[in-house]
C-alpha positions as CSV (number, residue, x, y, z in Angstrom):
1,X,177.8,10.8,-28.2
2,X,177.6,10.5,-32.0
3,X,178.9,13.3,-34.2
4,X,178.7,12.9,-38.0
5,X,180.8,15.8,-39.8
6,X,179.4,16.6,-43.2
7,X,182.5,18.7,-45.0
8,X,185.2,17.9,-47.7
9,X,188.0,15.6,-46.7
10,X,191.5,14.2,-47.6
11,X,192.5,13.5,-49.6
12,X,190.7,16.8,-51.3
13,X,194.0,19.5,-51.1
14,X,192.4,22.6,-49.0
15,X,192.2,24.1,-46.2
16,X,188.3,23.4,-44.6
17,X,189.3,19.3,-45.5
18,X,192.8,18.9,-43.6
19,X,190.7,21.6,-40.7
20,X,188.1,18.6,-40.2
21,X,190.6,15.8,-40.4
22,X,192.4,17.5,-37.6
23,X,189.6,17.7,-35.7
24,X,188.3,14.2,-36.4
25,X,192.1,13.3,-35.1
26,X,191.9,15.2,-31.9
27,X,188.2,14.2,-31.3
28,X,189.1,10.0,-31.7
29,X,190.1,9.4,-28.3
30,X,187.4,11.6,-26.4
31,X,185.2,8.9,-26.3
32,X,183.0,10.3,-28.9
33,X,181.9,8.0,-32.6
34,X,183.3,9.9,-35.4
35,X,181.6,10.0,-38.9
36,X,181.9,12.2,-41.6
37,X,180.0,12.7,-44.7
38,X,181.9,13.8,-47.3
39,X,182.1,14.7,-51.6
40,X,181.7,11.8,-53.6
41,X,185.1,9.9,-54.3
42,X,187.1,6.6,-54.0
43,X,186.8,4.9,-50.9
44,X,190.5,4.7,-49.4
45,X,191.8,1.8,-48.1
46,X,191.8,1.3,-44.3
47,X,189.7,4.0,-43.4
48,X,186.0,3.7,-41.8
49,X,183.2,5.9,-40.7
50,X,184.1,8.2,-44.3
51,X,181.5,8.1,-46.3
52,X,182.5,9.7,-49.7
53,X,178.7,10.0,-51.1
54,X,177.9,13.8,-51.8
55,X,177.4,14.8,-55.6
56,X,174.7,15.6,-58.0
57,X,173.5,13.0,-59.4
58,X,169.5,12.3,-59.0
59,X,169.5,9.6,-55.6
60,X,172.3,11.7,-54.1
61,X,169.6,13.3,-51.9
62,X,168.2,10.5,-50.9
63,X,171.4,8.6,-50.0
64,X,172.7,11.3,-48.1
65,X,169.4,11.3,-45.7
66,X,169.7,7.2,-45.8
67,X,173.3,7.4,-44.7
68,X,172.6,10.1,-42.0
69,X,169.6,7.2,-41.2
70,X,172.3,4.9,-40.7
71,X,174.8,6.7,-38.6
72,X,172.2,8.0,-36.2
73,X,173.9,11.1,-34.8
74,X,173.1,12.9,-31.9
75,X,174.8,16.3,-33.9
76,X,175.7,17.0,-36.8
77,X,178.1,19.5,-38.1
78,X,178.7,21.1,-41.2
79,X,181.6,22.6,-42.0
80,X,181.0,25.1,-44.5
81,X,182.8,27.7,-47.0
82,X,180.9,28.7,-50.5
83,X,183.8,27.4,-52.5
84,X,184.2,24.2,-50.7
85,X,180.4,23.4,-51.8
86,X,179.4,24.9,-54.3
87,X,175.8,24.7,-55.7
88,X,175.8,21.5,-53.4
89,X,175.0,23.5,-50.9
90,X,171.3,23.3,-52.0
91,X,171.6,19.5,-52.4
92,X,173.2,19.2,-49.1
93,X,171.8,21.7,-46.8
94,X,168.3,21.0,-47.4
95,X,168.7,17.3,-46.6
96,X,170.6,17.9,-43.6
97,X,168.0,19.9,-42.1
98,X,165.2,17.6,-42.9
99,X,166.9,14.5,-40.9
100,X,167.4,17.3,-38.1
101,X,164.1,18.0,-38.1
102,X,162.6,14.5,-38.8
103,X,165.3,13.1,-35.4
104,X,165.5,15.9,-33.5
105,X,169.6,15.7,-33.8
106,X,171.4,18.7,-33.0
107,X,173.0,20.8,-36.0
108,X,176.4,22.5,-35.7
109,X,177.5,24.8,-38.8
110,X,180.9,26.2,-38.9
111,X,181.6,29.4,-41.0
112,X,184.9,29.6,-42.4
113,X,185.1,32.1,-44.1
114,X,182.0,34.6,-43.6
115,X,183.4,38.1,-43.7
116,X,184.7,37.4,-46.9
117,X,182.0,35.5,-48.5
118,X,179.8,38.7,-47.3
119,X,182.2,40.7,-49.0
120,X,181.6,39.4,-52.3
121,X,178.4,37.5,-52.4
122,X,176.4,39.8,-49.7
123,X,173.0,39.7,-51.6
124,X,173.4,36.2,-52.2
125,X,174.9,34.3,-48.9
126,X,173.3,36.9,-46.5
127,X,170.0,34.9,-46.7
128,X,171.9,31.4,-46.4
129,X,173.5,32.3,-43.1
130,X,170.0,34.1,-41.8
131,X,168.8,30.6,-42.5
132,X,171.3,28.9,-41.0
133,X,171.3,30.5,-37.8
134,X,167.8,29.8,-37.5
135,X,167.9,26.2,-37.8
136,X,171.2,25.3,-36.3
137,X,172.0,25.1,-32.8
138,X,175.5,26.3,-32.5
139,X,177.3,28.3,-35.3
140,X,180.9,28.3,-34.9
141,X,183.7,30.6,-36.1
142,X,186.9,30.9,-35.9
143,X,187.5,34.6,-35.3
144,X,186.0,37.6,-33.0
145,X,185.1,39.5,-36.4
146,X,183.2,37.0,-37.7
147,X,181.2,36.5,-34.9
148,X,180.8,40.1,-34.8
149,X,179.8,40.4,-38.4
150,X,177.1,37.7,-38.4
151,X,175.3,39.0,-35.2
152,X,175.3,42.3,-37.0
153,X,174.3,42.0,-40.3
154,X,173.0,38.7,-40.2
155,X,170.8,38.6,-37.4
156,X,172.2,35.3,-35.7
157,X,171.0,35.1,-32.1
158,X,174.6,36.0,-30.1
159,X,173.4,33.0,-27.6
160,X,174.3,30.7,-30.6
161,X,177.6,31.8,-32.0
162,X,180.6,30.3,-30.3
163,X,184.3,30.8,-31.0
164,X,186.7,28.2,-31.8
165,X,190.0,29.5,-32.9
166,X,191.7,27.4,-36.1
167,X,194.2,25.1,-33.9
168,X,198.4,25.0,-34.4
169,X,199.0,22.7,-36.8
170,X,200.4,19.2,-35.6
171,X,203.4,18.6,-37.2
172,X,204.4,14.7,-36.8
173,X,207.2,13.8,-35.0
174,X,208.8,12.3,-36.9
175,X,209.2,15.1,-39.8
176,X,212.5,15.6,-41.8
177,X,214.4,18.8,-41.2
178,X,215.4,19.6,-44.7
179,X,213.1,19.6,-47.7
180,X,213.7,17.7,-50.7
181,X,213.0,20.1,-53.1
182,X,215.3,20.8,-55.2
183,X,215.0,24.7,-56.1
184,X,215.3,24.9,-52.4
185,X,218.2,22.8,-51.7
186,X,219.9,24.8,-54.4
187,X,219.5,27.7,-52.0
188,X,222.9,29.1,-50.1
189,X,221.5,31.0,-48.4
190,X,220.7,30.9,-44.5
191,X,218.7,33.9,-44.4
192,X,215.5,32.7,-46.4
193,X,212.6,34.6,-46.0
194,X,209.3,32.5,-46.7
195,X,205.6,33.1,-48.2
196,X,203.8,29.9,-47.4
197,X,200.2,29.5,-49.5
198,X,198.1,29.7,-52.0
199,X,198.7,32.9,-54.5
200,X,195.6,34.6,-54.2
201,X,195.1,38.4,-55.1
202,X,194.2,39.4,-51.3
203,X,197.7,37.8,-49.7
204,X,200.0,40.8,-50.9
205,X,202.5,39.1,-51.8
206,X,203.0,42.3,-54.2
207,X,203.6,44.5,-50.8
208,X,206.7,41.5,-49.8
209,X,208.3,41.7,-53.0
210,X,208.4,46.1,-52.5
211,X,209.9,45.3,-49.1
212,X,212.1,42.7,-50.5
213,X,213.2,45.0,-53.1
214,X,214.2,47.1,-50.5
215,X,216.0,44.7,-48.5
216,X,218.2,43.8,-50.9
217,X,219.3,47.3,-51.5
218,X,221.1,47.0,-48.1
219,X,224.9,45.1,-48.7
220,X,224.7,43.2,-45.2
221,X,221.7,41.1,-47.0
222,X,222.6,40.3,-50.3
223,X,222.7,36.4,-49.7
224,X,219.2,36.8,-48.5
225,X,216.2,34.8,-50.3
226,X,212.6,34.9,-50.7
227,X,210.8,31.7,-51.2
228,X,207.4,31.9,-52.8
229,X,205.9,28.4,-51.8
230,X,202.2,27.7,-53.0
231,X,199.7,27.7,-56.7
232,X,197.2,29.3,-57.6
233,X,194.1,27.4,-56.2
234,X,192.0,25.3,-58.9
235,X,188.9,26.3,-59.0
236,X,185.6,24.7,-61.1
237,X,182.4,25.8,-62.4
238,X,181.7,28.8,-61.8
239,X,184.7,30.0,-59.9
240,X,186.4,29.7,-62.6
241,X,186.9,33.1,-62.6
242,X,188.7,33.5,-59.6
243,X,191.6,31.1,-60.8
244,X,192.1,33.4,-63.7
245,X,192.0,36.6,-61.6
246,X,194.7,34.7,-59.5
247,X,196.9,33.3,-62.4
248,X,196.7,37.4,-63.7
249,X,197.8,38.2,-60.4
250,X,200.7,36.5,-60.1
251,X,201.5,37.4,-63.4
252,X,202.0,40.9,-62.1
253,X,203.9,39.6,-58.9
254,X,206.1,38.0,-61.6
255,X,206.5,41.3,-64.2
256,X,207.6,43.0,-60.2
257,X,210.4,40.9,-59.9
258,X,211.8,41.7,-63.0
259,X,211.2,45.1,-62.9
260,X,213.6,44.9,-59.6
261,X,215.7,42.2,-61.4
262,X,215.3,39.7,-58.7
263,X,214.4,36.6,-60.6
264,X,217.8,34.9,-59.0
265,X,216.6,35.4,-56.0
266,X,213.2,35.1,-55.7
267,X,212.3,31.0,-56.0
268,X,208.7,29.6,-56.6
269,X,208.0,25.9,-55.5
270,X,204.4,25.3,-56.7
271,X,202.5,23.4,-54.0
272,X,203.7,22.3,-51.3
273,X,202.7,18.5,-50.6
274,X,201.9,17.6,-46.7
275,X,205.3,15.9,-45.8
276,X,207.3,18.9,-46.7
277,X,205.1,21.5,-44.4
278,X,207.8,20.9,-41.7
279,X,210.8,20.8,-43.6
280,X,210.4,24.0,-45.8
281,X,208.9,26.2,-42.9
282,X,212.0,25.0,-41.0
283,X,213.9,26.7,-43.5
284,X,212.7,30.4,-43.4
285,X,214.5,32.5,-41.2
286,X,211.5,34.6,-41.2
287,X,207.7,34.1,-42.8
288,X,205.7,36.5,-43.8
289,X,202.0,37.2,-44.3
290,X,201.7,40.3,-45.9
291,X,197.7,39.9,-46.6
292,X,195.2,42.5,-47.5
293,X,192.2,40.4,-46.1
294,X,191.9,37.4,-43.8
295,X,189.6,36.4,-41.4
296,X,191.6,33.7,-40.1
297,X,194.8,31.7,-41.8
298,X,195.6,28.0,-41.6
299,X,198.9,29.5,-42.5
300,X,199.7,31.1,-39.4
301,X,198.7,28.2,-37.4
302,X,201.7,26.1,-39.4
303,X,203.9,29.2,-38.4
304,X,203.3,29.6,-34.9
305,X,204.1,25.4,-35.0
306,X,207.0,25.7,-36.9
307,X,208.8,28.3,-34.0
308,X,209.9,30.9,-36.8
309,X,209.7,34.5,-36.8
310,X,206.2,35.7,-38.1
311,X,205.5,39.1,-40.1
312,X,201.7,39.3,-40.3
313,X,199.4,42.1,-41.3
314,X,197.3,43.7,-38.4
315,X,194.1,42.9,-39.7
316,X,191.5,39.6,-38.7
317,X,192.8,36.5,-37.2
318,X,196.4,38.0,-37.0
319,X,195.8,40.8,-34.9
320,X,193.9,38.4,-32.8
321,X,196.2,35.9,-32.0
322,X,199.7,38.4,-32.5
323,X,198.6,41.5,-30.7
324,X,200.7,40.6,-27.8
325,X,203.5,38.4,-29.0
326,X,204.2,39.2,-32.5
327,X,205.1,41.6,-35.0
328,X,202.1,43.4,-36.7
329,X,202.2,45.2,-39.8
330,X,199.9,48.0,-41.4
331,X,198.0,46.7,-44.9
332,X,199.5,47.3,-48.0
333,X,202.8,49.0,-46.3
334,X,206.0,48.1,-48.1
335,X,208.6,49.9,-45.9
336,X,207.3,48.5,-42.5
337,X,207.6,45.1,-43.6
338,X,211.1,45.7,-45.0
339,X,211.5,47.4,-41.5
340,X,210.7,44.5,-39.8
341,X,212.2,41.7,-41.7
342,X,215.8,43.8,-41.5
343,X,214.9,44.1,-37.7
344,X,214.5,40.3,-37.3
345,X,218.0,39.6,-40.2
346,X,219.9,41.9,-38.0
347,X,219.1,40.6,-34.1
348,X,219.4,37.3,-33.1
349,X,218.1,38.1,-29.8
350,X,215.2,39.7,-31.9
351,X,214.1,36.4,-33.5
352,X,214.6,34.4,-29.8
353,X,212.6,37.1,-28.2
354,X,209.7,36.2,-30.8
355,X,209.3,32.6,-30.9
356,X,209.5,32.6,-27.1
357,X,206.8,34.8,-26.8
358,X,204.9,32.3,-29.4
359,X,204.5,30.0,-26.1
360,X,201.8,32.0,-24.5
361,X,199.8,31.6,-28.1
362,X,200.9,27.9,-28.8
363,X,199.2,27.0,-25.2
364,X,195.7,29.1,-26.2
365,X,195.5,27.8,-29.5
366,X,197.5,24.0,-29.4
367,X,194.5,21.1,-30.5
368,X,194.5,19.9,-27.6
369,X,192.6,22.9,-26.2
370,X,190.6,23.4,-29.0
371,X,189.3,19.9,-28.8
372,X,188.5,20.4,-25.2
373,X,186.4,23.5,-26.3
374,X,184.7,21.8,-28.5
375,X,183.9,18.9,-26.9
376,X,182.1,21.1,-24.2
377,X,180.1,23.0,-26.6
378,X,179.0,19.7,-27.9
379,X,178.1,18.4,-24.5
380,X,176.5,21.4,-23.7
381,X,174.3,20.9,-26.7
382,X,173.7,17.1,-25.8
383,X,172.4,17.6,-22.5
384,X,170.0,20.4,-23.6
């Protein structure tokens, strides 16, 4: 069996691109040929089967469908967010579906990120993903609501929509312990409390700093730290826009913590590069992911990994995978994260009791599972 992703790829720095490296990872020794298709760029040395080809340019179309030609999968899969694509999406798509058509390959489309492309391009995506679910196959997601939301208002037949949750993130082995970041090694502290991301204006991070405030009213924590570890996402073209709504917002977050004088003890890294994940979850004391909106949150997934106390917001791909084992927090709700984190501070047997419970989740969702899911929905889709 042949399978050809066509997505963005490392070393690209976001979320959908390190999501399909995983997955071509956990897919390389399940006797399956991996290929993926991916945005024009350099070609890296030592890898194979990447083929870094997608732009704008006037032959792109017709070297995408020559290299699909060449690779000769049995199915195809997209994995697709707006932002990730762009206006390529009408370069892409269109070809895609005409070598489906023209070999009778199978197409597989994951959504990333549908509720919230709904949300704010509704008039504009809901005919894309009507489209899409009548030409593909499979569609995949990665949450309950967003199956939910594309059988409702999209009209996606529910025999096609399959559920394949995001996957724990696989730290090496072999990661350090201790970050090498310097405004972090700085730190004294052994009670650090972490946000781990991109500063977007949905991840209230504004809500942590109010129960942060709090929490450092209370003499028993005043050693404790909050680490702010991410940038604002770069963004081009058109979504331009969005970066600056970001940067604005975390010019607010940053006018908060004066206005509660906590500028010593509140540190911002900037991004986080992939071999300090490990070392700067391991860390926190506690990580928290006080969001106003998510579907579902690579973030989490690095989390449940990491075996450290998690503060999430009940909403989307938290509730789901918390609901039984963690600690769920209403949206936008200051004093019950502040309840929480001083819950966690204050009981060792609190923070054991958590990350034990973590096991039940870590089995559900470990890649190993989720590549054996997949693998059957692709089967199931090769001997149709």
């Amino acid at each position: 069996m042949r399978i050809c992703f066509v997505s963005s790829y490392p070393p690209s720095k976001e979320g959908v691109g390190e999501y399909t490296s995983r997955i071509v990872s956990d897919l390389s020794d399940k006797n399956v040929e991996i290929s993926v298709v991916t945005f024009f760029g350099k070609h890296i040395k030592g890898e194979n089967n990447i083929f870094r080809i997608i732009n704008a340019k006037r032959r792109s179309k017709q070297l995408l469908y020559n290299t699909l030609t060449e690779i000769k999968p049995d199915i195809i899969h997209v994995q697709y967010a707006v932002p990730i694509f762009k206006f390529l999406t009408f370069i892409t798509l269109p070809v895609v579906r005409k070598y489906q058509k023209n070999s009778g390959c199978k197409l597989v489309v994951t959504l990333h990120e549908p509720k919230n492309e709904l949300s704010y391009l509704g008039i504009v995506i809901r005919p894309l993903y009507r489209w899409l679910g009548r030409v593909s196959d499979q569609i995949w997601v990665l949450t309950t609501d967003s199956r939910n939301i594309l059988i409702s208002i999209c009209k996606v037949d529910e025999k096609k929509v399959k559920i394949i949750p995001h996957g724990l993130y696989p730290f090496k082995k072999d990661s350090g312990t201790r970050t090498n970041l310097k405004c972090v090694n700085d730190l004294k502290s052994n009670e650090i409390i972490l946000f781990f991301g991109y500063i977007h204006i949905n991840k209230g991070i504004q809500y942590l700093i109010d129960a942060f405030a709090e929490i450092s009213k209370n003499p028993a924590h005043q050693n404790t730290q909050l680490i702010i570890a991410g940038s604002v996402r770069p963004r081009s073209g058109i979504f331009r826009t969005f970066e600056l709504i970001d940067n604005l917002y975390k010019f607010r977050i940053k006018r908060k913590i004066i206005k509660y004088s906590l500028q010593k003890r509140v540190t911002w890294t900037g991004y986080i590069e992939n071999n300090e994940i490990y070392s700067i979850f391991k860390t926190a004391k506690i990580i928290v992911l006080p969001y106003t909106k998510a579907e579902q949150s690579g973030v989490l997934n690095i989390a449940l990994a990491s075996n450290r106390p998690i503060i999430a917001s009940n909403i989307g791909g938290f509730h789901e995978m918390l609901k039984e084992v963690g600690i769920l927090v209403s949206v936008g709700e200051p004093a019950e994260i502040a309840i929480a984190i001083d819950k966690i501070l204050n009981s060792k047997n609190e923070s054991n009791y958590l990350v034990d419970a973590y096991k039940k989740v870590q089995v559900k969702y470990s890649q190993e599972s989720v590549a054996r899911q997949s693998i059957l929905y692709y089967q199931e889709l090769f001997h149709e």
